[in-house]
C-alpha positions as CSV (number, residue, x, y, z in Angstrom):
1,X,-7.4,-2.6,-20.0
2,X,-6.0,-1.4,-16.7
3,X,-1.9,-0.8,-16.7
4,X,-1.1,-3.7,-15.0
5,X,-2.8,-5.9,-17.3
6,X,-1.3,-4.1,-20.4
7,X,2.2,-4.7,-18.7
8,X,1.5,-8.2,-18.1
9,X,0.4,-8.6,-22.3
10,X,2.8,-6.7,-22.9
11,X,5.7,-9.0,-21.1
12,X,4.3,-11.9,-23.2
13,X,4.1,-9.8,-26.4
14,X,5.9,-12.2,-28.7
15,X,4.3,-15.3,-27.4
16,X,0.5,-15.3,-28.6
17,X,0.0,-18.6,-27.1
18,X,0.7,-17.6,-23.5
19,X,-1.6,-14.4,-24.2
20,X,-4.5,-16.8,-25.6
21,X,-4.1,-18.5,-21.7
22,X,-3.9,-15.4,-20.3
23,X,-7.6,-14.2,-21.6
24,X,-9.6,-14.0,-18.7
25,X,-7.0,-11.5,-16.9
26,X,-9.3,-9.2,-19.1
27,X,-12.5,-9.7,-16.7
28,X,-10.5,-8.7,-13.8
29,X,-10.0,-5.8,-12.1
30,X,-5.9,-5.4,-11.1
31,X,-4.6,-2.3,-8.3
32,X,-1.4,-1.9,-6.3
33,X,-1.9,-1.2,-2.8
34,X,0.3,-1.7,0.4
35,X,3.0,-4.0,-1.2
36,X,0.3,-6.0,-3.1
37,X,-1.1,-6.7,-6.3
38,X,-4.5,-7.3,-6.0
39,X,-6.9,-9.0,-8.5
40,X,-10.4,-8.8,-8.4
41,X,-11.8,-11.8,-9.8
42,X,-15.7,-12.0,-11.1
43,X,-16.4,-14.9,-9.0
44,X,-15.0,-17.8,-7.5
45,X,-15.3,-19.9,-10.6
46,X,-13.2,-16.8,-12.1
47,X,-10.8,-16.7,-9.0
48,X,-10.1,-20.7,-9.9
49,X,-9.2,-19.6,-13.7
50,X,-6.7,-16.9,-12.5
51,X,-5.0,-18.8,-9.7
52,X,-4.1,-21.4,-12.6
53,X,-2.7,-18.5,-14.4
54,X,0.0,-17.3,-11.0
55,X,3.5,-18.6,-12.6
56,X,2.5,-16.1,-15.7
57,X,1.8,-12.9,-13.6
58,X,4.4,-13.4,-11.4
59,X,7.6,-12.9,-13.9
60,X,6.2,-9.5,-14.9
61,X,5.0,-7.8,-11.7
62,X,7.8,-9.7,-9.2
63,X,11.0,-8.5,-12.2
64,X,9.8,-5.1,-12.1
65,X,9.1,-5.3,-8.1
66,X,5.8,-4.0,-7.8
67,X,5.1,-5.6,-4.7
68,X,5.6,-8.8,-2.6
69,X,2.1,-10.6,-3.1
70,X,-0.5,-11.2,-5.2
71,X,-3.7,-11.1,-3.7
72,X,-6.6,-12.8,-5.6
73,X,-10.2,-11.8,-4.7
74,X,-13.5,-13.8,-5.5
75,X,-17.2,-13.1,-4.4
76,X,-17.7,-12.5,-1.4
77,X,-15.3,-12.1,1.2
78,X,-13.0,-15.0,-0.4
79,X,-9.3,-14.1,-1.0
80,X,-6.1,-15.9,-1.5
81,X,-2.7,-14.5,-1.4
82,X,0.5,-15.8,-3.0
83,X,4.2,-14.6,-2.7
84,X,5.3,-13.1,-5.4
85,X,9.0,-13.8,-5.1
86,X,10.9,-14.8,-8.3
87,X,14.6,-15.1,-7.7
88,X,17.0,-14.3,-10.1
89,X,20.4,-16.1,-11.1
90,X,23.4,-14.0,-12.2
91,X,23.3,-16.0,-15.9
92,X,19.6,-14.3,-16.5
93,X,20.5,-11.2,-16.0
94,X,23.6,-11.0,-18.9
């Protein structure tokens, strides 16, 4: 398990259910790189599982502000990219 996969487990630490969904993060390769988070997916059918998956990665990596999108990759040459900004409201943060 790469660090950014063990931060994202590690956000969702006292929720087992939402780390049972997040399950096939483990097949995937994660990196930083030019304001990006990129995932590399096994394949598309991989890529699809992930994608459904966006709303959980994005409260870890966009709180901590480790970039400004998430960039999926599949076989090939596919790719998908997806904001990763998560606004937050003064009554969060007290």
């Amino acid at each position: 398990m790469d660090r950014l996969q063990r931060l994202i487990f590690s956000f969702y630490r006292e929720e087992p259910a939402i780390q049972q969904l997040l399950q096939p993060l483990y097949g995937c390769r994660m990196r930083r790189s030019w304001g990006s988070v990129r995932i590399e997916c096994l394949d598309d059918a991989h890529l699809e599982e992930v994608s459904a998956l966006l709303g959980y990665l994005r409260a870890p990596l966009g709180a901590l502000g480790l970039g400004h999108q998430i960039v999926l990759r599949g076989s090939g040459s596919r790719q998908r990219s997806y904001p990763m900004h998560v606004p937050f409201h003064s009554d969060q943060l007290a």
